[in-house]
C-alpha positions in Angstrom: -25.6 -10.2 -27.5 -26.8 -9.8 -23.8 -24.0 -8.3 -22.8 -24.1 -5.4 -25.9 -27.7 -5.0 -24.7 -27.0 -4.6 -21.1 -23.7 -2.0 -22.0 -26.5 0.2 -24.4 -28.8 0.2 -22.0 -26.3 1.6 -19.1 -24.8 4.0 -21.3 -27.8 5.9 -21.7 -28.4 5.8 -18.3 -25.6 7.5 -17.7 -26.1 10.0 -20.9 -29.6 11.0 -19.0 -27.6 11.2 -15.5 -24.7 13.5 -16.3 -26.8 15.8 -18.9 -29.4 16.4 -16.0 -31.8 19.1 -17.3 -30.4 19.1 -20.9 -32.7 18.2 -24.0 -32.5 14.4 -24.7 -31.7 15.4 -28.2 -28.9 17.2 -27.2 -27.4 15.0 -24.9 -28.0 11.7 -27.7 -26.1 14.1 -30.1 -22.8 14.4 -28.0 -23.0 10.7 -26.2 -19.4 10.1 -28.2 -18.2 13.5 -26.5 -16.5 12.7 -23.1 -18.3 14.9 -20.3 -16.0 17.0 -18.4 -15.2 15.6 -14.9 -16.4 12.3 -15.8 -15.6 9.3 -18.0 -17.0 8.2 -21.1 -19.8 6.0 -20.6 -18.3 4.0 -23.2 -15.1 3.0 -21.5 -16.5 3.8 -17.4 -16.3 0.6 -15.0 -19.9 -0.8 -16.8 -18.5 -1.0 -19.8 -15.5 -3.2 -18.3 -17.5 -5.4 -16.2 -20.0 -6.3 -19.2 -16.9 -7.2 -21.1 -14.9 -8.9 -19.2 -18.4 -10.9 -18.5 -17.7 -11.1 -14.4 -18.4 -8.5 -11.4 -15.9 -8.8 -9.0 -17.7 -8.3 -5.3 -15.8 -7.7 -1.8 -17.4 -9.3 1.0 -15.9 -10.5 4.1 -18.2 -13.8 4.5 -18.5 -13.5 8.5 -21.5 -11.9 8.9 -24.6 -13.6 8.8 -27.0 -13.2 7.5 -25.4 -10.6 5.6 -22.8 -12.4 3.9 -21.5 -15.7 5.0 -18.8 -17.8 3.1 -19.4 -21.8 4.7 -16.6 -24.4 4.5 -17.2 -24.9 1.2 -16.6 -21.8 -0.3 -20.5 -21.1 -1.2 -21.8 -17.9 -0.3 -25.4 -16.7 1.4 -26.9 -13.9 2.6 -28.9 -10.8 2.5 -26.1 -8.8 1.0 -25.2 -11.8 -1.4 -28.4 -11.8 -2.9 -28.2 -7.9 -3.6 -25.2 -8.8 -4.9 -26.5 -11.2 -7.6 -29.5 -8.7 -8.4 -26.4 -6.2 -9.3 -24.7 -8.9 -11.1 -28.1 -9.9 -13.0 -29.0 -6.4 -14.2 -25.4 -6.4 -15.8 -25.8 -9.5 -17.4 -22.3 -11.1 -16.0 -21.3 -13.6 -13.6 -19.9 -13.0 -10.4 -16.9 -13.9 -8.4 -16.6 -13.3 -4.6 -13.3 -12.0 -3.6 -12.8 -12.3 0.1 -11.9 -9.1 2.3 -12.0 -8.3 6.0 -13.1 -5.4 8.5 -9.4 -4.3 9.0 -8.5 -4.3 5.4 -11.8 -3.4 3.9 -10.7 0.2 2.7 -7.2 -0.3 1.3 -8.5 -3.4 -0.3 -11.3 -1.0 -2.1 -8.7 1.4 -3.1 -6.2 -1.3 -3.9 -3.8 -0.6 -7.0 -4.1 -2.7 -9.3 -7.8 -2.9 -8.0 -9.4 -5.7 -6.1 -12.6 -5.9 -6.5 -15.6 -3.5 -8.7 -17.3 -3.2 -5.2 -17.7 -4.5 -1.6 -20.9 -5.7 -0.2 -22.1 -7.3 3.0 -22.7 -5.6 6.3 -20.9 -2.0 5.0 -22.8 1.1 7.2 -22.9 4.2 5.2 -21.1 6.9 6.7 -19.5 10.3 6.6 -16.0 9.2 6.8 -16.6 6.6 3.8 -18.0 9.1 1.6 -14.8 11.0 2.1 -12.7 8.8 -0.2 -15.1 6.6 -1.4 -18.3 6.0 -2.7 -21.2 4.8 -1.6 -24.6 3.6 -2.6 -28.1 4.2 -1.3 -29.2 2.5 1.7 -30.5 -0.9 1.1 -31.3 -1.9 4.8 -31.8 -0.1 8.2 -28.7 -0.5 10.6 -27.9 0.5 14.2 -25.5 -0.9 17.3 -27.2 -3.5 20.2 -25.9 -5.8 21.9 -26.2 -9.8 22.4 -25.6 -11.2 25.9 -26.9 -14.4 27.3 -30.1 -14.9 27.7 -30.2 -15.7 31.9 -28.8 -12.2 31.9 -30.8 -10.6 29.8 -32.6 -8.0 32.0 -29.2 -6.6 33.6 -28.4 -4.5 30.4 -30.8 -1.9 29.5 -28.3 0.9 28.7 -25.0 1.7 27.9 -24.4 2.5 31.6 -25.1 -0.8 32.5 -22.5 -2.0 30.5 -19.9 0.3 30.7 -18.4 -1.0 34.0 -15.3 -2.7 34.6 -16.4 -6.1 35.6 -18.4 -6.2 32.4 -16.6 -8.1 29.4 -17.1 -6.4 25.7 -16.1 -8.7 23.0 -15.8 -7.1 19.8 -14.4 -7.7 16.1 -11.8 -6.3 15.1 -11.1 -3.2 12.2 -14.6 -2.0 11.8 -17.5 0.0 13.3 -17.9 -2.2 16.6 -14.6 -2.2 17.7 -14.5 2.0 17.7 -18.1 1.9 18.9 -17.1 0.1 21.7 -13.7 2.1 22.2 -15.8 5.7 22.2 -18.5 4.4 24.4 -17.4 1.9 27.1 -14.0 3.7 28.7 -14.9 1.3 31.7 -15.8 -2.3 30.9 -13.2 -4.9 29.8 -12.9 -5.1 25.9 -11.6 -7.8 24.1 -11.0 -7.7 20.3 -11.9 -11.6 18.9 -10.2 -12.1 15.5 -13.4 -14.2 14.1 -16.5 -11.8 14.1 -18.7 -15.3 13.8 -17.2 -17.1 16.5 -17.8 -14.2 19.0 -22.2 -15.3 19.9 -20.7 -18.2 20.4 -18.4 -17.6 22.5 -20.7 -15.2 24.9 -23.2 -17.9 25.2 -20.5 -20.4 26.4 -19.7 -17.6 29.2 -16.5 -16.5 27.9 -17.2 -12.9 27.4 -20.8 -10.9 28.9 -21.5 -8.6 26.1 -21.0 -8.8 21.8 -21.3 -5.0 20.3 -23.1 -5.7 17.0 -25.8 -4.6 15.1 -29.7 -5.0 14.8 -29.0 -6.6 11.4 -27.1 -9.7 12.9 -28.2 -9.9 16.3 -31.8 -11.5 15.2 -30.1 -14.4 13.5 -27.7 -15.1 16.5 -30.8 -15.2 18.8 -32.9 -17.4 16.9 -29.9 -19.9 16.2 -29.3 -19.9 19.6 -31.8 -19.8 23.0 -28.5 -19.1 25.1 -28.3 -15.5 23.7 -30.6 -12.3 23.7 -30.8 -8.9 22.5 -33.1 -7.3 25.1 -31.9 -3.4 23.5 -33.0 -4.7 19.7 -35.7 -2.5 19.5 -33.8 0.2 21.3 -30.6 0.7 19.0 -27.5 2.7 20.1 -27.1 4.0 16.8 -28.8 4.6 13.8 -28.2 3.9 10.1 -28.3 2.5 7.1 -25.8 -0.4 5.3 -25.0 0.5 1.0 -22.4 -0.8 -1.2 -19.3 0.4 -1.3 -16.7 1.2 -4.1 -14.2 3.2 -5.2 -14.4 7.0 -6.3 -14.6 7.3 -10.1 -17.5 4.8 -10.7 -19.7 7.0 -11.0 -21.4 4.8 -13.9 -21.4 1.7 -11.6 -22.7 3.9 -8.6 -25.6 4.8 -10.7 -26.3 1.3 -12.3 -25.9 -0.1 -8.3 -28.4 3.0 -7.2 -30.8 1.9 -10.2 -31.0 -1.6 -9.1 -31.6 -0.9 -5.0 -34.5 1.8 -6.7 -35.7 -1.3 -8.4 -35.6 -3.8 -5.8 -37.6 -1.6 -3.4 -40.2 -0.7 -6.3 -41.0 -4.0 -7.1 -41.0 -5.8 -3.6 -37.9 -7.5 -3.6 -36.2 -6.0 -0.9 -39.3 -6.5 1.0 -39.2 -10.0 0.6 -35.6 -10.1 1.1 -36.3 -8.4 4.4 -39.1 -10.8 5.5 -36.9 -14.1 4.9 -33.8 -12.9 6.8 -36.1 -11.8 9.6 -35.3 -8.2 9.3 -37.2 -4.8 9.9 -38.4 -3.0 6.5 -38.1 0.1 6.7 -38.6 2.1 3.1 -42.4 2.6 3.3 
């Protein structure tokens, strides 16, 4: 029964989407009518999610405190917990389909498909929203940098780093490693195969300098006094992280939309924000 109430409900959120400035009445009376250029609201992803009773969620469980996946197959994290907000407002369960920075876009357009959406650390840009879709932003994003601590007040620019005895450690596939590739032509860059391993592995002196973002570099710092982020408040680049999916979900796009909306309305992202240590920014 939940899940008929939770598939009625989306429908005619969709109806009132796609008939925009139409009368109610009019758009109730042709609900059965497929819209052109967009699916039935009847048979769009909603309605397959609520009754196969599961949302199936991309996330690459490496970047805390985004989304993290420990040894025993649990996961936690800011994104995770969006993630079960999404899952909630459908009524469903959710499964956790593990995915990776290098494969993250052929595994959303995947045939047969993967996963109903990917969630975890995913920046929205241009080049996404080319061949895929994406949701609104859910938490401010931008490139800094972690280094160790004792070192902390030789990198104040990008200058500083890009020279050649400088080592970059990266991840590999995603935004840091082109970040790194456009912007530092002079330092040393090596790509590290385990995005979590890589704080780590600058504190213990084997690289100088992690590319990453102001979402994860707070959590490294506080786990570890070895490390710093002395450009936090300074960001390279600036942004925002969304979910991500594939193009044709329009009806799961606006369910996805409906539920950030939500969490922002009603202080939950808020709070979200203030337990992961993280900036709010949608005042």
């Amino acid at each position: 029964m939940k899940r008929l109430e939770t598939l009625k409900t989306w429908m005619l959120i969709t109806v009132l989407t796609v008939c925009g400035t139409a009368s109610f009445a009019s758009c109730t009376a042709n609900e059965d009518q497929a819209t052109p250029g967009t699916d039935n609201p009847r048979d769009g992803k909603v309605a397959e999610i609520v009754k196969r009773g599961t949302i199936l969620i991309g996330t690459t469980g490496d970047y805390r405190p985004l989304s993290f996946r420990e040894a025993d197959g649990t996961y936690w994290g800011f994104g995770i917990e969006v993630a079960n907000a999404i899952a909630s407002q459908l009524g469903v369960g959710i499964r956790f389909v593990p995915t990776s920075w290098p494969t993250l876009t052929a595994d959303v357009l995947a045939e047969p498909q993967t996963f109903d959406l990917a969630i975890g650390g995913i920046t929205i840009t241009d080049a996404r929203r080319e061949t895929m879709l994406m949701s609104d932003g859910y938490l401010a994003n931008g490139k800094t940098i972690l280094c160790r601590a004792s070192e902390a007040d030789r990198y104040r620019s990008l200058a500083d780093i890009d020279k050649p005895e400088v080592r970059v450690m990266v991840n590999p596939g995603g935004l840091n490693e082109k970040f790194a590739n456009a912007h530092l032509t002079h330092a040393t860059i090596t790509v590290h195969p385990k995005n979590e391993e890589i704080p780590t592995l600058i504190a213990e002196g084997k690289a100088d300098i992690m590319i990453t973002e102001i979402t994860e570099a707070p959590y490294y710092v506080q786990s570890d006094t070895r490390l710093a982020a002395p450009l936090l408040e300074a960001p390279f680049t600036h942004g925002e992280i969304g979910v991500l999916m594939r193009k044709g979900q329009d009806d799961l796009l606006q369910m996805v939309n409906a539920t950030i909306r939500r969490m922002k309305a009603d202080g939950t992202l808020r709070r979200l924000h203030e337990k992961y240590g993280l900036v709010y920014a949608y005042e």
